[in-house]
N, C-alpha and C positions, 0 to 999 in steps of 0.2 A: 688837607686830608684827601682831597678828590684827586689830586694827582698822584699821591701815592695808592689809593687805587687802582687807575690809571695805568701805574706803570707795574703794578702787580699784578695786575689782568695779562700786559702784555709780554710779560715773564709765565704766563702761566701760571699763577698761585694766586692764592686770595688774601682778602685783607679782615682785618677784626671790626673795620665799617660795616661788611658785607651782609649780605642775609641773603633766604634762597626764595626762590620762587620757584614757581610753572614755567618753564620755556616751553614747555609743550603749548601751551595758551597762547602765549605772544605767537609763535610760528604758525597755529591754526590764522590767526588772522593777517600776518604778512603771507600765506598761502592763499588767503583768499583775494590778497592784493597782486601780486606776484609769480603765480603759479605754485607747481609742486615745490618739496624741499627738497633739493639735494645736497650731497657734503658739504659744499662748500656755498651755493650760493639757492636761487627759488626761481621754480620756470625753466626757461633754456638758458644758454650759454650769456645771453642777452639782461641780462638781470644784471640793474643799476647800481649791484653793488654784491660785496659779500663777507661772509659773517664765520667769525671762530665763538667757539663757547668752552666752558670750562666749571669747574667747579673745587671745592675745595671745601678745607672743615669750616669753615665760618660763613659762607654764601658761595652763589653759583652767581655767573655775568654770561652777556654776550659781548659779543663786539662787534659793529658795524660797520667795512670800511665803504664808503659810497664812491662811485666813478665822480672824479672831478666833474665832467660834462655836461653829468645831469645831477649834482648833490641839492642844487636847490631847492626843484622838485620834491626829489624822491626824500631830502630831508626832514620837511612838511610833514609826506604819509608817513614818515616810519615815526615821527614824533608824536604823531596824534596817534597812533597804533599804541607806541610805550606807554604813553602816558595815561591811557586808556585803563593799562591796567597797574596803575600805580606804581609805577618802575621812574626810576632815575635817566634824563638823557644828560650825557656830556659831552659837547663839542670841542676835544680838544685844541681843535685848529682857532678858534675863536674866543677858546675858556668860554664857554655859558654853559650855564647849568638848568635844566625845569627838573621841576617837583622834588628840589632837595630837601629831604625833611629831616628838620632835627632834631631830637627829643625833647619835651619840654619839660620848664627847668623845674623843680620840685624846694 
């Protein structure tokens, strides 16, 4: 199901996985990592990486693409930033998944 996620984000549309959040919240705290927000990426032009979001009837997502160069790094902060606030990371380049959570069984 995470890839179909995944590839629903990257279509723009959402999935019936989804749920919504604050992105207002996570960006407060990649701005304190990062600098200001701009369209597309935080800080100046120089920013490790950068980010689309979207939303739809079943949840909102972001997406984070990281500059090859430095993703190790910068993968670190941005994971303990998400997962901070109880949000989903997915590394598609590697399939791993933190804090997938899935309902329990009744």
């Amino acid at each position: 199901m995470l890839s179909e996620c995944y590839a629903a984000m990257l279509e723009g549309r959402d999935h019936t996985a989804m749920d919504f959040f604050d992105q207002d919240l996570v960006f407060n705290d990649l701005e304190a990592e990062y600098g200001q927000r701009q369209p597309q990426y935080f800080g100046d032009e120089n920013c490790p990486f950068m980010y689309a979001i979207g939303h739809g009837e079943f949840g909102n997502w972001m997406l984070l693409f990281l500059n090859w160069s430095t993703h190790q790094d910068v993968q670190t902060k941005i994971e303990t930033i998400v997962l901070e606030h109880g949000l989903m990371v997915y590394d598609p380049q590697n399939q791993l998944v933190w804090n997938n959570r899935r309902p329990s069984k009744v």
